[in-house]
Steps between C-alpha positions, in 0.01 A plus 500: 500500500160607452205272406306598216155672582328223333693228649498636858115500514482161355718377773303684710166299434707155493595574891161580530384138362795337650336625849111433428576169328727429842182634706244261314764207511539483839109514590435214669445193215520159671160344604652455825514882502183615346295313708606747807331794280148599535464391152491156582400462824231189531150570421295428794196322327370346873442845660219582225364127395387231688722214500449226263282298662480068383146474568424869305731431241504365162725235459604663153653801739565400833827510612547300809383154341780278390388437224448833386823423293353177345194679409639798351781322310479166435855478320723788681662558171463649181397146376181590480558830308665509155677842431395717180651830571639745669252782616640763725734578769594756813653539825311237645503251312434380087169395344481221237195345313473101558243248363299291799518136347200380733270817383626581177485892573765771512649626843750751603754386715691720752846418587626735813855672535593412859870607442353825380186556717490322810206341614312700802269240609535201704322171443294399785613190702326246333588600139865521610512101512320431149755722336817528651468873518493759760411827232235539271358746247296779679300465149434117552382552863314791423291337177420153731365736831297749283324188320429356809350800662310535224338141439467285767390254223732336181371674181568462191614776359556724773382869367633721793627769244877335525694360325499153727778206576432189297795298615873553729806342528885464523698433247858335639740527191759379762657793568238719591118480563274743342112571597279479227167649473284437250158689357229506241706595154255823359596547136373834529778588680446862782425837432858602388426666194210328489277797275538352124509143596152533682378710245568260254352212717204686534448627143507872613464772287821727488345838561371446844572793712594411875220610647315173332743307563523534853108424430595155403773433780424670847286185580790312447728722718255519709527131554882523558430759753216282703820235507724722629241596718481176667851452508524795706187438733703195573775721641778452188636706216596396212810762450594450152180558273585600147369392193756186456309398811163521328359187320254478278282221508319254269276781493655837392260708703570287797846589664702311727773603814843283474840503605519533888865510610450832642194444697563631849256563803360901539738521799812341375787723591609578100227677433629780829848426320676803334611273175113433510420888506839586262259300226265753538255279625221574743488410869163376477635184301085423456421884321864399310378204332135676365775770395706284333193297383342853366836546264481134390112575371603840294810317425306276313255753317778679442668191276221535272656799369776446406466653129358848691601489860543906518085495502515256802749685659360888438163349669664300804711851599151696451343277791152558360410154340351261759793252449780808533318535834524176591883548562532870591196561768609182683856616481417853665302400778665208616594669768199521641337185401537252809544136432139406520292172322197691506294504179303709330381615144739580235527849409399664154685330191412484070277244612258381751642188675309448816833370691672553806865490600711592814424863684827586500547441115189733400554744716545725162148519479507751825847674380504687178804610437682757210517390171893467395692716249616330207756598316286439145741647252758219676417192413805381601508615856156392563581168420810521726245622793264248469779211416600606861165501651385147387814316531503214764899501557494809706788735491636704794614839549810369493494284268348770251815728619737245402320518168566850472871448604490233195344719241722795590818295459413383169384843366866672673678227373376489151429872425744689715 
């Protein structure tokens, strides 16, 4: 007996998700497993830094003291912290807000997934015996060496341009034992959609055009950028920078770097990986993060559109505004910008600024090149291109394919 047309191609498309759902369920899962992929491989963090050194060290950040455990955390509990609610959560781990008893202030506490991420890093010797542990965040290790190789003295606050470790512990509920990291608590939250929340911090008016407001905000990208700088000078990459991952401070012009699970050294072997490349990232993991940094900043400019976005978007696909440059002029001569530190002037902009920033990110000022078509009487499909332009959580060729294969199901299914 023959299968209905309708019914065969349905069944069809079911084998076909019975055998990608198969595919994707047997990828390897287990932390025992995914620490043998490039992905999480160890970050080496004593190839590039010093080692902590007692006599260099603040006692707020050194690691090989023993009491480095009493200092830090007093009561290795939430005892100290009372819970008020429930902030956020991902692969890594969940984020909650908690009140400090002894200062009265609000932090954000960060409670890792080991059963779903493993930990890469290894504690070193010393710290195995205070805690019990052999694994640690890479985050946590990376947040204590960066302050240190940045102050060799205890300050108070530390203003590195990150967001900084306050406190660490373990939490032992009896049946398992969960790191937890805790940080300054910024109430204005990260540049996610940040546009109409600033503007209404800041009292702007609503008719600003782009152009001024990237006026008012390069500084502060700028700033982010002299971070990441630094960070990279060091021999690291951050790897995941998106605008979740960009804080805003006390100070709304003043931005701050968090969240450093991903952190990885400029060598590690993921970044030569082909899951690595498959996320259309770029070898260079150092030009990837001012990439990625670059579609965080018009990410950002872009939020403050929201009511007429197709403006934003008809001028970022032109390439002619000095903040549309910012993204497309680095993009198209990447190729032959090496991965230099050397400084000089900014290039020409709406405003005089007087700055400088990285060679290899103004290298647009040598490289003009051709403005892009927009498809003006599309509003639609502008917005589509530049949705796929400034989005963080890259998609593949194949990935966009299996889109395709998606959309073209639905539309044979339904309207055939």
């Amino acid at each position: 007996m023959l299968v209905p047309r309708p019914y065969g191609r349905l069944a069809l498309w079911l084998l076909l998700y019975i055998i990608l759902f198969s595919y994707f369920i047997l990828l390897p899962t287990s932390p025992s497993k995914l620490l043998g992929t490039p992905r999480f491989l160890p970050t080496d963090f004593f190839v590039h830094t010093q080692p902590l050194d007692q006599f260099e060290c603040p006692s707020r950040y050194c690691l090989d003291r023993p009491r480095i455990h009493e200092v830090l955390s007093d009561a290795p509990s939430l005892e100290r912290y009372i819970f008020k609610s429930a902030l956020s959560s991902g692969f890594e781990g969940a984020i909650s807000i908690y009140n400090d008893t002894r200062t009265g202030q609000n932090v954000a506490i960060k409670s890792f997934y080991v059963d779903r991420s493993p930990l890469r890093n290894t504690l070193p010797d010393a710290a195995v015996t205070i805690f019990g542990e052999t694994r640690w965040p890479t985050e946590l290790q990376f947040m204590l060496l960066h302050a240190n190789q940045l102050h060799t003295e205890r300050r108070e606050p530390i203003n590195n341009g990150l967001v900084n470790v306050k406190d660490y512990f373990i939490v032992d509920d009896g049946g398992s034992k969960q790191w937890q990291l805790v940080t300054k608590f910024y109430q204005y939250g990260t540049l996610h959609n940040a546009g109409p929340k600033i503007a209404r911090l800041l009292d702007l008016a609503p008719n600003l055009t782009t152009s001024h407001l990237d006026d008012i905000f390069r500084s502060s990208f700028e700033g982010v950028l002299q971070t990441l700088t630094r960070i990279h000078a060091q021999g690291f990459c951050h790897d995941d920078i998106k605008p979740a991952n960009i804080f805003i401070s006390d100070d709304p012009y003043h931005w701050l770097i968090g969240d450093f699970g991903n952190v990885r050294e400029t060598s590690h072997p993921y970044h030569d990986s082909k899951i690595w490349k498959r996320q259309n990232q770029w070898r260079d993991c150092r030009k990837n993060d001012i990439r990625r940094l670059i579609m965080v900043y018009l990410s950002f400019l872009r939020s403050f559109h929201h009511t007429d976005i197709f403006v934003f978007d008809g001028e970022f696909l032109k390439g002619t505004q000095g903040w549309a440059r910012l993204y497309w002029e680095f993009s198209d001569v990447q190729d032959f910008a090496p991965a230099s530190t050397t400084h000089i002037t900014t290039g020409p902009s709406e405003s005089t600024r007087g700055t400088t920033s990285p060679l290899y990110y103004y290298y647009y000022y040598y490289y003009a090149p051709p403005a892009r078509f927009v498809l003006s009487s599309n509003h639609q499909a502008a917005k589509m291109q530049v949705d796929r332009r400034l989005h963080c959580s890259f998609r593949t060729w194949s990935g966009r394919i299996f889109d395709r294969f998606l959309s073209s199901f639905f539309f044979f299914f339904f309207f055939s």
